[in-house]
Each structure stands twice: as C-alpha cells, then as structure tokens.
C-alpha positions as CSV (number, residue, x, y, z in Angstrom):
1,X,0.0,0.0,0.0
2,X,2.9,2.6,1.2
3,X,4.4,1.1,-2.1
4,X,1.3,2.7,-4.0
5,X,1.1,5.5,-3.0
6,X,4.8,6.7,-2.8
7,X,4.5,5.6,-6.7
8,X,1.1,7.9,-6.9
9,X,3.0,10.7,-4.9
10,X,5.8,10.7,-7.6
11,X,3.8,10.7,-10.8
12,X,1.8,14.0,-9.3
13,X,5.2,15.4,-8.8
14,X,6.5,14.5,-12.2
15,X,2.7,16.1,-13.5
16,X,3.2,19.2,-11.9
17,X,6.9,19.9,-13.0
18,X,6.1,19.1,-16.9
19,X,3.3,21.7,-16.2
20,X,5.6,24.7,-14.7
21,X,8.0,23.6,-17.5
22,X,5.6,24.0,-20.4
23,X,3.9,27.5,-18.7
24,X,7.4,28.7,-18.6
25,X,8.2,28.1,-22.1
26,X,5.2,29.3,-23.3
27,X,5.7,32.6,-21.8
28,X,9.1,32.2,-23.7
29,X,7.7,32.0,-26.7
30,X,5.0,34.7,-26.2
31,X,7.4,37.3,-25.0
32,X,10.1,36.3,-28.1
33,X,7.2,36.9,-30.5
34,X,6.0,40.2,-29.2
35,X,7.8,42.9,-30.6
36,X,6.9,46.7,-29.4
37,X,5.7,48.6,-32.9
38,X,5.2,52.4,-33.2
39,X,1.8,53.7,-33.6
40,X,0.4,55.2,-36.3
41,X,0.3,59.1,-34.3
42,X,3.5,58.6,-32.5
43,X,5.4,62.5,-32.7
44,X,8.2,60.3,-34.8
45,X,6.2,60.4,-37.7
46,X,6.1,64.6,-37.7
47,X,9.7,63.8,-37.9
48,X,10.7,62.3,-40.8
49,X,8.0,64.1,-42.6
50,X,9.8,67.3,-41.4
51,X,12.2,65.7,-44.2
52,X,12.6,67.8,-47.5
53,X,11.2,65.4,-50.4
54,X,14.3,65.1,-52.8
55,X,12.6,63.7,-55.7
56,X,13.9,64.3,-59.3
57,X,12.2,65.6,-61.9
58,X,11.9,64.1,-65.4
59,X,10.8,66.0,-68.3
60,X,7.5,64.4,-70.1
61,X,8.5,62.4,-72.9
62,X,11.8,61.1,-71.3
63,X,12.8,57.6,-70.3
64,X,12.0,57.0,-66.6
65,X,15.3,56.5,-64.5
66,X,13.7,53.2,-63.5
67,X,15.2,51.7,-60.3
68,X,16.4,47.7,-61.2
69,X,15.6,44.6,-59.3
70,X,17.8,42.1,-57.9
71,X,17.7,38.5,-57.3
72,X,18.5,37.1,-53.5
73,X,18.2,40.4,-51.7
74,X,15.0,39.0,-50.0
75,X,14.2,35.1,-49.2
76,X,10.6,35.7,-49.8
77,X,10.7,38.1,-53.0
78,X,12.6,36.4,-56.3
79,X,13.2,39.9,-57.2
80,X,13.3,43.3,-54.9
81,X,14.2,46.7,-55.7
82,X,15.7,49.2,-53.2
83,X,18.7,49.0,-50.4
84,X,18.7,47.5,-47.1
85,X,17.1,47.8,-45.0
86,X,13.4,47.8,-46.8
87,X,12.8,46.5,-50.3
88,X,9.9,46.6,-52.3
89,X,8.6,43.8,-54.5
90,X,9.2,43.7,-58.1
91,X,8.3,41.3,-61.8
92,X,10.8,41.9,-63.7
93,X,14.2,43.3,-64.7
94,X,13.5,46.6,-63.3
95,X,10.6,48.3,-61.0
96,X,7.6,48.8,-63.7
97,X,4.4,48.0,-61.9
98,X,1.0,47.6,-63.5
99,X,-1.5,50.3,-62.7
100,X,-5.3,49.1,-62.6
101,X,-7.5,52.2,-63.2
102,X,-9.9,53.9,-60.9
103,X,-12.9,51.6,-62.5
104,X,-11.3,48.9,-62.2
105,X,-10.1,48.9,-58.7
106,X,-12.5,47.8,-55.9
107,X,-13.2,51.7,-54.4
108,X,-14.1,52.9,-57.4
109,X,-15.6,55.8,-56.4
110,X,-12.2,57.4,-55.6
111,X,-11.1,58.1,-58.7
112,X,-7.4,56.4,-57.6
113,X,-6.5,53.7,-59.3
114,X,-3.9,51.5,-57.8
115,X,-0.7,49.2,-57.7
116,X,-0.3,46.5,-55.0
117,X,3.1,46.6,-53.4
118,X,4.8,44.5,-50.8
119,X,7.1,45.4,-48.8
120,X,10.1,43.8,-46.9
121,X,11.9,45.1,-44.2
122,X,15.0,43.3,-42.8
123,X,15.2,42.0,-39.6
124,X,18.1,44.5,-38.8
125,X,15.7,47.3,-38.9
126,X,13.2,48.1,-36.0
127,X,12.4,51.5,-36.4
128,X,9.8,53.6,-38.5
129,X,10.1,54.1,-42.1
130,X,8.3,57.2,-43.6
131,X,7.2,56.7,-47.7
132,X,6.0,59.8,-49.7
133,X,5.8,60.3,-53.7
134,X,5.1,62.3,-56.6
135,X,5.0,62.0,-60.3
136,X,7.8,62.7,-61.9
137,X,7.1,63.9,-65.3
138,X,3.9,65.6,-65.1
139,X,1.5,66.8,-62.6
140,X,0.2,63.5,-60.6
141,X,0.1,63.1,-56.7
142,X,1.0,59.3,-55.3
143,X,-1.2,58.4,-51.9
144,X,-1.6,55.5,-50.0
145,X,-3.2,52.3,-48.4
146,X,-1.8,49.6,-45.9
147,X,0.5,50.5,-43.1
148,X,0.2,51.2,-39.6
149,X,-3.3,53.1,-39.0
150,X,-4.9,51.8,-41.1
151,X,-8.4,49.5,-40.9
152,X,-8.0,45.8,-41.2
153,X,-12.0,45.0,-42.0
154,X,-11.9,46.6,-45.2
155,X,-11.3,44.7,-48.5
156,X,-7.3,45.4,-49.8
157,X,-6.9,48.9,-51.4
158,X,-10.3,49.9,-50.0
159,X,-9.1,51.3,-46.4
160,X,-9.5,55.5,-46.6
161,X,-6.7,56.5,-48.7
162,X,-3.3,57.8,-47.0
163,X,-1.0,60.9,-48.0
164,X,1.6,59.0,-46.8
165,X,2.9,55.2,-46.2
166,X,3.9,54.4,-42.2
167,X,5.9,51.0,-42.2
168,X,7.7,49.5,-38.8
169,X,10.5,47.0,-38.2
170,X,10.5,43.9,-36.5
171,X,6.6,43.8,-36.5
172,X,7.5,40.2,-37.3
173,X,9.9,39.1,-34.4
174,X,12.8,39.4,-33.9
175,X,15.1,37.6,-36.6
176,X,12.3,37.9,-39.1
177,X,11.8,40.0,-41.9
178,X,8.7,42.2,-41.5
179,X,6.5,42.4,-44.5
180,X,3.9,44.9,-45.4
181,X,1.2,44.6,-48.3
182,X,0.0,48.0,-49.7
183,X,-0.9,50.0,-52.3
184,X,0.0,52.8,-54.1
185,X,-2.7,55.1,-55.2
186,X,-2.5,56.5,-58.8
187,X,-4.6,58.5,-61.1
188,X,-3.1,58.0,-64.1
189,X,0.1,55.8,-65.7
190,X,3.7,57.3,-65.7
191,X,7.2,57.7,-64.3
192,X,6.6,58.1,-60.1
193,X,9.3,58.3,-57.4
194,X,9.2,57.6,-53.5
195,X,10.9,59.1,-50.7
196,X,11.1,56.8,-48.3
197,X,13.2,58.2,-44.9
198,X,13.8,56.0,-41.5
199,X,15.9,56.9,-38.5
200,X,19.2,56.8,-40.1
201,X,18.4,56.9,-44.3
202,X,17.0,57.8,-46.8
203,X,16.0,56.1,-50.0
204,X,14.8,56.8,-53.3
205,X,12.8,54.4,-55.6
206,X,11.5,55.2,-59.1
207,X,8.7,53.2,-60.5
208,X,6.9,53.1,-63.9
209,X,3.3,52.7,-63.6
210,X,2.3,51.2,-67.3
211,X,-1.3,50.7,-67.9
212,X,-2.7,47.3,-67.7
C-alpha cells in the first residue's frame, strides 16, 4: 500500500513539473514573438516628414530612370528593388508595376486607381520608415493604403486612402523580416518616385506605372 502510494505521490510530482515547464516556455515563446511597434500618431512620424522630399524631376516624354531589381536580396521576393534595410517587391528586370485604373479597382468611387506593393523590411531594422511620392514627369500626386493606421476589415486597397505610407521594423519578431502589403494610389500611368526616410536613411525608388 505505502508502495502505491509513494508511486502515486511521484507521478503527481512529475505532472506538476512538466506543467511549470511548459507554462514557462510558453511565456518564452509569447514574450520572443512580441515585438513593441510604433503607432500610427506617434510624434516620430512629424519627424521624418519634417524631411525635404528630394525627388527628381523628369521632363515628359523622357525615359523614366527606373530603379532595377535584384535577385537574392530578400528570401521571400525572387526579385526586390531598393537597399537594405526595406525593399519593395518587383516582376521583372526593373521596378515597372502595372497600374489598374480607378474603375477597375475595388473603391471605385475614388477616382485612384492603384498598384499593389509589398514590402520587406529586414530583420536588422526596428524603427519607423516614412514613404512619400510624386509623379515625376507631369502633374500626378502618389497616396496610399496599408500601413500602420490603417483599418483591417476593409477589402485590400479599400481602407481610406493615405497621404503617406507608415511602415515599422520587426513587427514580425525578432530575426524575421517584416512584410507589409500596400498600395500605391495613382490617377493616371507614368514615371513616379518615392521618398522613403527611416531613423538613419533615406531612400529613393522610381517606378513606372504602365497601364494594364
């Protein structure tokens, strides 16, 4: 009988310990995973848009300084444009996008048409990046959807529609690139450029938006 329940006695003990073991590596993992991200009205974000946009200027009916993509820059993207630490997603040998028009796109009421654009952010980098843009060789503003700020229940590219982009590192743990699907908003095809400015850079991509 003592025999019994000494054996009872040490299976509750081993029972109990497996259970403090697991709680505690569960908290582990929770607290790993959870990575701090800026908000959307944080006074960082008056910042960097305090930033002078440095975008060039192309005259209408020349060729579109096109930024190129590069292979391996990002596991998840076959091809990337841009410089670490964010890269944008592109199709082909350089960064021309296909724009769907206002009638086509599923806010259609706008007037902005769009491009979807994804964005990759390496693990290196856990700050805020600020993206801004213009049209290059004629009169065209760029806005935006996605980012931080912005509503989750809506259908993609039907959020309201941004001036600006706001994009945070390590939003995916750390280790882990942080990726980010938007949009940019367009009213018509041409030759656009982005500003996009973080804690420590600055970057300038140029895009061709070619109608689909």
């Amino acid at each position: 009988m003592f025999r019994h329940k000494s054996r009872f006695t040490g299976y509750l003990l081993i029972i109990t310990f497996m259970a403090i073991f697991a709680t505690g590596c569960g908290n582990s993992r929770a607290s790993v995973r959870s990575t701090p991200t800026i908000s959307s009205t944080n006074p960082v974000w008056a910042t960097l848009s305090g930033n002078p946009l440095k975008l060039p200027t192309v005259k209408a009916g020349a060729a579109c300084p096109i930024n190129a993509t590069v292979a391996g820059a990002v596991p998840a993207f076959p091809l990337a444009a841009g410089t670490s630490p964010v890269y944008v997603q592109g199709t082909g040998p350089r960064l021309t996008l296909p724009f769907t028009p206002a009638e086509s796109f599923p806010d259609a009421t706008s007037n902005w048409g769009g491009i979807k654009a994804i964005w990759a952010i390496a693990p290196s980098y856990t700050g805020p990046i600020l993206l801004r843009g213009a049209r290059l060789d004629g009169v065209g503003a760029v806005r935006f959807n996605g980012g931080l700020g912005q509503l989750r229940g809506n259908n993609e590219g039907t959020e309201p529609i941004q001036n600006d982009l706001r994009l945070h590192g390590g939003s995916a743990g750390p280790g882990n690139w942080s990726l980010w699907t938007t949009f940019f908003r367009l009213q018509s095809a041409g030759c656009y450029g982005l500003q996009l400015d973080g804690e420590n850079f600055t970057q300038i991509l140029i895009f061709q938006a070619t109608s689909q």
